[in-house]
N, C-alpha and C positions, 0 to 999 in steps of 0.2 A: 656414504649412504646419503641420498637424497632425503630433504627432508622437508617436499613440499613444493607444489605445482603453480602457477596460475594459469588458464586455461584462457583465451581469449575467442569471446562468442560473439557472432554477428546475431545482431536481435533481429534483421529483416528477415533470415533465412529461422528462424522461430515457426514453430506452427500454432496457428491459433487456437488457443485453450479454451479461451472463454465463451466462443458462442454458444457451449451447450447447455451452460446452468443454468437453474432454472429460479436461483432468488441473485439479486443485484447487490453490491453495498453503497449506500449513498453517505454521502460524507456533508456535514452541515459546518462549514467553515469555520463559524463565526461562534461556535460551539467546541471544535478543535485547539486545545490547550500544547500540541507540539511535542508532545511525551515520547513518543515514538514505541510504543507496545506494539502498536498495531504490524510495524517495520518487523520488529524483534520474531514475533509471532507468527508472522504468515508464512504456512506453508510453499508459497508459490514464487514468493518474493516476488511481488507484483506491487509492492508499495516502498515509496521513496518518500520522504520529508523535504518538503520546499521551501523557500524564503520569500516571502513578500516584506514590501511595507505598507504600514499599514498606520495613520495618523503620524509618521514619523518614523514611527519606530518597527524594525524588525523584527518580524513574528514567524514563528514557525507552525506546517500545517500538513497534513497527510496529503498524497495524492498518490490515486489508487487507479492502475492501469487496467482496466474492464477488457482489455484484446486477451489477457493472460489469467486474472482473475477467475477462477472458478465456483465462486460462492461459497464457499463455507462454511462463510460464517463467522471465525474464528477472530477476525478483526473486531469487529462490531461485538464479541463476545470480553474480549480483552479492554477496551478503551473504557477509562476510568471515568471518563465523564458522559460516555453513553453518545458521542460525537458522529457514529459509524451505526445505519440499520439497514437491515438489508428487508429491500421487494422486492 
């Protein structure tokens, strides 16, 4: 018995989701604590967790791809520190 697939997707042959919504979510960096709720949560899986540095030291931080993003909401609804608002 099989017990379990991985599927490999080309993202350029992807259709574009996001041009229709109609609120945005904006991400305030320096606000963003790196928790990753926002990952866990979203519907669309249009958000991936980055690494910069940042005075030295590595910091983690949302980034949230608007081609696939729908709006939601649901980001900016979850984030503990209120990092994520959508216009």
């Amino acid at each position: 018995m099989n017990k379990g697939s991985i599927l490999k997707h080309k993202i350029k042959n992807a259709a574009d989701t996001g041009a229709w919504r109609n609120q945005s979510p904006y991400l305030d960096k320096k606000t963003c604590i790196g928790c990753g709720n926002c990952v866990k949560y979203c519907p669309d899986a249009c958000i991936v967790l980055r690494e910069a540095v940042k005075k030295g030291k590595k910091v983690k931080f949302a980034n949230i791809d608007k081609k696939f993003c729908k709006g939601c909401g649901v980001c900016a609804q979850v984030c503990p520190v209120k990092a994520i608002a959508m216009k």
